[in-house]
N, C-alpha and C positions, 0 to 999 in steps of 0.2 A: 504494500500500500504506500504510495506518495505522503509523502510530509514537507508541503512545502512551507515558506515561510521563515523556517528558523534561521537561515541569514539574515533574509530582509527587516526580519523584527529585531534580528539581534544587531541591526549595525545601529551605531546614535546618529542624531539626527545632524549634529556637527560633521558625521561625513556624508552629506546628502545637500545636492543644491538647495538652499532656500526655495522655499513656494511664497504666493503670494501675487502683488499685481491686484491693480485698479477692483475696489469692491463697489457691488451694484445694489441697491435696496433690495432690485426687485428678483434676486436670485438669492438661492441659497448660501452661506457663510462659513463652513466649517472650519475649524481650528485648524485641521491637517488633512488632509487627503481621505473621504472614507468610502470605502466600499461597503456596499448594501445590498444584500441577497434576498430574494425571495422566498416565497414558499416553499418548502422543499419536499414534504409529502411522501418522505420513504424512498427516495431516488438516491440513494447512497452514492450509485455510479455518477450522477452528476453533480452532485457535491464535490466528486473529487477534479473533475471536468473543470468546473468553476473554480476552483483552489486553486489548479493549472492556469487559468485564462488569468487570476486576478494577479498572482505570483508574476508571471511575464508583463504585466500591466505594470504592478508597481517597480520591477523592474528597470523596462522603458523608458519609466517615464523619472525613475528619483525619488519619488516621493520619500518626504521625512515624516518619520513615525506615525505610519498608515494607519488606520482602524477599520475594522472587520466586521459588519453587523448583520444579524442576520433576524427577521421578522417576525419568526416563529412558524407554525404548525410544519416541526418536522416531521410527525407520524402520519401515521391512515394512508389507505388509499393506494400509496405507492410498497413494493415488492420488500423495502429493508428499511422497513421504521428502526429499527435494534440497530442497524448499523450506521445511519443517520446520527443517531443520539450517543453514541460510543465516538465517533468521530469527533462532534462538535463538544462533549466534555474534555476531551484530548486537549482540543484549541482552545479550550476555553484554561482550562490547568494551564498549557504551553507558555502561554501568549495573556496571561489575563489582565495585562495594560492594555491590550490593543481588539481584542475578541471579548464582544457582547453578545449573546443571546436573550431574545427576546421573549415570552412568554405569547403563544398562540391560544386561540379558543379551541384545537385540538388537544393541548397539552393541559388545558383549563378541565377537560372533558373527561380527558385520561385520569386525573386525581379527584376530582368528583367518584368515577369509577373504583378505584380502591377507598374511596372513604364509604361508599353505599351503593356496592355493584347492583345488588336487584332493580334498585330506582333507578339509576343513572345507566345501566347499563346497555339496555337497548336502543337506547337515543344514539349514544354514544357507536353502538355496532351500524346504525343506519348512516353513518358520519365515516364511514371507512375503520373502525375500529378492529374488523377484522383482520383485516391486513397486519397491524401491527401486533394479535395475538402471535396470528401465523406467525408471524420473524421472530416471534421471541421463541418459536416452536411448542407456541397451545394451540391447541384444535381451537379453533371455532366452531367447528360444525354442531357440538352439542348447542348452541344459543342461537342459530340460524331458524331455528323452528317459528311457531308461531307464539309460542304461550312457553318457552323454556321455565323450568323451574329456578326459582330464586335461588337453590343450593347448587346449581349448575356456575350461575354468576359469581356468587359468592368463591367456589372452588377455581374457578377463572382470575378471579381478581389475584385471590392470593397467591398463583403461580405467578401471576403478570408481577404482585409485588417483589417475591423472592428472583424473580430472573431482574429486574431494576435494581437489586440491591439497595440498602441503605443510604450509601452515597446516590445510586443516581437519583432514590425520590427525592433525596435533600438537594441534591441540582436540580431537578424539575421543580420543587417547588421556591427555589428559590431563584428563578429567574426574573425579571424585570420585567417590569411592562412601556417603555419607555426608555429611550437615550436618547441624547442630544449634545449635539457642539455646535457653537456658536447660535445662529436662526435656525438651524439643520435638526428637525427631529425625526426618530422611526419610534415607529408602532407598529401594533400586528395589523390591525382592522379602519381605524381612523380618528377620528378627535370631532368633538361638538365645537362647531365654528363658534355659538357665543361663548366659550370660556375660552381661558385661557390655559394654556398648556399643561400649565402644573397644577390644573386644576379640574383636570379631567376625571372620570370617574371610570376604576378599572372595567366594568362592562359594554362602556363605550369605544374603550383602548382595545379589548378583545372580540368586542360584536360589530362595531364599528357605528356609524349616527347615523339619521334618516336624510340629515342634510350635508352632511359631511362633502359630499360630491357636487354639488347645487351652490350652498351659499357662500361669498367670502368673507375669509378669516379680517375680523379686525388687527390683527397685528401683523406683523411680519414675517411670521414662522413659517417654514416649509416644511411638507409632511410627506416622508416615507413611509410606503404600507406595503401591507399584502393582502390577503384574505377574499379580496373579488377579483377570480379569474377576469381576463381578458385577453385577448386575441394577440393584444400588443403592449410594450409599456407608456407610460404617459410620463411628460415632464411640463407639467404648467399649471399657472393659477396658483401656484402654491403647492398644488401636491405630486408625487410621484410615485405613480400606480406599478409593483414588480411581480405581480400574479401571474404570471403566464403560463398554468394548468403544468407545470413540469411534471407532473405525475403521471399524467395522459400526451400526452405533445412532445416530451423530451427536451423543451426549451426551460430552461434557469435560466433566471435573468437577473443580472446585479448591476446596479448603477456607481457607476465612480463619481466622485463629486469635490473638486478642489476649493482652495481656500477662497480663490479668486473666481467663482461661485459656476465655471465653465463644469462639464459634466459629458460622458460618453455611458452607452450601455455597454453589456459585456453579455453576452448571450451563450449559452452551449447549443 
């Protein structure tokens, strides 16, 4: 398996051209150079794809003391939830000046699930949950039925718990719902335009607003998300859409975004 990064993270920034150059109100601000990944959905393989593209990117181009962020909802749906989430606690131990992970309304969904599998549990399997039983190698098939019994869920959960170990529930649940540098913020889902950012309420940050796409923000924030597929990524109005169904489609997408508020996609 590829491990990129550990140079580029490990050089200072003293040896790396300055960034910087003419700032614009109307574009994003960040402190240093960051890349920002999309939904990833169980795509292990293009996880590491992306990690390839973004490594040669920061390469390229210099950048001093990069940051790495990534949206949330790594599980469901896609073939290797389990290796997705082994991967980015890696980067996240590696690198944890420079690698954020975000908290997704998958990952919300998944510990709902081990706090009260019978309740939570089939919502959760209707959301791709299955997939990520499968990776961790539990059947689903006993809770596919119509009316599975609650000791089926419950005998589910707590293999899901023990194959997550200790540590990883303590990394899932303690990821973030939010980072930002400078006007530059990510979330998973989106932000209520009348508030203000640090004053968001965590169901909004994970389910996303009803006007969040519609109204503008009174301040100047710009918002990275994920959570609504789309065909392609968006960069305007303030927000910047990285959804693009990588679980079905095979396209990740992460946006670079420099100090001097210029920006390119990076696609697999």
């Amino acid at each position: 398996m590829l491990r990129p990064f550990r140079s580029l993270f490990g050089r200072r920034a003293a040896d790396l051209p300055p960034e910087g150059g003419p700032r614009h109100e109307d574009l994003p601000r960040p402190q240093s150079t960051c890349y920002i990944v999309g939904d990833l959905h169980g795509r292990a393989d293009l996880l590491e794809l992306m990690l390839e593209l973004i490594d040669a990117h920061i390469g390229g181009t210099g950048s001093a003391d990069p940051k790495l962020v990534f949206v949330g909802d790594y599980i469901d749906r896609g073939p290797d939830s389990a290796g997705v989430l082994t991967r980015l606690r890696e980067l996240t131990r590696d690198f944890p000046e420079n690698v954020a992970c975000l908290m997704g309304n998958h990952e919300r969904m998944l510990l709902d699930v081990l706090a009260d599998p019978a309740l939570r549990g089939p919502r959760w399997l209707r959301e791709g949950g299955a997939a990520t039983l499968d990776s961790f190698g539990i059947r689903s098939d006993p809770l596919l039925g119509p009316a599975p019994e609650p000791d089926a869920w419950i005998s589910a959960a707590a293999r899901l718990a023990e194959a997550l170990g200790a540590e990883g529930r303590d990394w899932l649940n303690g990821l973030p719902l939010s980072w930002h540098s400078g006007n530059l913020w990510a979330v998973h889902a989106g932000a209520d335009p009348a508030r203000g950012m640090a004053d968001q309420t965590p169901r909004v940050l994970l389910w996303g607003h009803p006007e969040f796409d519609s109204a503008i923000r009174g301040d100047d924030a710009w918002i990275a998300h994920g959570h609504v597929e789309r065909d392609r990524p968006v960069f305007a109005e303030g927000r910047i859409a990285l959804d693009t169904a990588a679980w079905s489609t095979g396209k990740l997408t992460a946006v670079a975004i420099k100090p001097d508020g210029s920006h390119a996609f990076l696609q697999t």
